[in-house]
C-alpha positions in Angstrom: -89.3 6.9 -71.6 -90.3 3.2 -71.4 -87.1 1.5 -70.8 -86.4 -0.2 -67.5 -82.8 0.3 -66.7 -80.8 -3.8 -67.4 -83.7 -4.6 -69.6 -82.7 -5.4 -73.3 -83.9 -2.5 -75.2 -86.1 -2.8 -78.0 -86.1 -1.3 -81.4 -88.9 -1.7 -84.3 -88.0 -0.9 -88.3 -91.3 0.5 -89.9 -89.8 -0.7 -93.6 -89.7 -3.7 -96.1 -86.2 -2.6 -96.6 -84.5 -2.6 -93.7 -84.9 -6.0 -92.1 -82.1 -6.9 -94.6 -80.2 -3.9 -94.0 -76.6 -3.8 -92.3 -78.7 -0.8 -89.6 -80.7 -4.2 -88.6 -77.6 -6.3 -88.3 -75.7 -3.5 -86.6 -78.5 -3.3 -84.3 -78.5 -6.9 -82.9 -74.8 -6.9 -83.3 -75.2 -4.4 -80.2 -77.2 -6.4 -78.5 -80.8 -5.0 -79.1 -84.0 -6.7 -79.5 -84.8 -5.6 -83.1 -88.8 -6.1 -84.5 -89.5 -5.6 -87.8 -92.9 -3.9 -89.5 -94.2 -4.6 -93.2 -96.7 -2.0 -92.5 -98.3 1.1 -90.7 -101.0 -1.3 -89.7 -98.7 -4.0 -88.7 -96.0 -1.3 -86.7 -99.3 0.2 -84.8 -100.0 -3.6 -83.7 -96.3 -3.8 -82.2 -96.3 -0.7 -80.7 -100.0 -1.5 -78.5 -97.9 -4.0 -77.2 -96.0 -1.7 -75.4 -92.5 -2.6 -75.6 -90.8 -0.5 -78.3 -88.2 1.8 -76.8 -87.8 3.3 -79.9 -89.2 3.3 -83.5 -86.8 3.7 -86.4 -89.4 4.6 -90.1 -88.0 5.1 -93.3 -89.6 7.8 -95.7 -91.6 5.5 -98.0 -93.5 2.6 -96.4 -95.4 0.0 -98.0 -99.1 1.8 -97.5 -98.0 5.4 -96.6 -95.9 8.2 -96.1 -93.5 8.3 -93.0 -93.9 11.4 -92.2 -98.1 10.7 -92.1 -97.8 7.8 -90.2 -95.2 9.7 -87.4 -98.4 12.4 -87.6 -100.5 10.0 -87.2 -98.8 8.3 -84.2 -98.1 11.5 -82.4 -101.7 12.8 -82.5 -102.1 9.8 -80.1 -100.9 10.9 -76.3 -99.9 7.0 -75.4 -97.2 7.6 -78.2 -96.3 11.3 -77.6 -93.0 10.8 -75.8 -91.9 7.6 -77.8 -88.4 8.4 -79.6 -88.9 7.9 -83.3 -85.9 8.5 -86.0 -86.7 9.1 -89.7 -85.0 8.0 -92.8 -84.8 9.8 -95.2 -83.7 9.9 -98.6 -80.7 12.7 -99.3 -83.1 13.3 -102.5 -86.3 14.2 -101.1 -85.4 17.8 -99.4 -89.1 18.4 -98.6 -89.5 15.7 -96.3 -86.6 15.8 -94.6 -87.7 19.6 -94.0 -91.3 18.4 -92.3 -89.2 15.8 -90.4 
């Protein structure tokens, strides 16, 4: 894992949505450094930063799928062992099954 223990961990929101979503206020509420993405191309330019601790996508971003960005992320060993959560629609059953 990349945190260093007393550090402020730091969380980025792959989604348009979410930036204004009470899971981003909740977030720094708790004290975490929260980054926000407009876009797959935008989220990979965080992450080669290296200072996520953890990526949070929903289902339907701006210029793909989730589920084919997270693919596309883990087929790349410097993100292999970064902790990602999905949302996911209660509607779409067949993505939350590939998830």
């Amino acid at each position: 894992m990349y945190t260093i223990m007393n550090q402020k961990q730091t969380i980025l929101l792959l989604n348009t949505d979410l930036a204004d979503s009470p899971l981003f206020a909740a977030l720094c509420q708790q004290g975490y450094d929260v980054l926000t993405a407009q876009s797959s191309c935008q989220a990979l330019s965080m992450l080669s930063r290296g200072n996520v601790d953890l990526l949070i996508i929903d289902s339907e971003i701006a210029d793909m799928k989730g589920v084919d960005f997270l693919d596309h992320l883990r087929r790349q060993n410097r993100y292999e062992t970064l902790p990602v959560l999905m949302l996911v629609e209660e509607q779409l059953v067949t993505s939350r099954i590939v998830c």
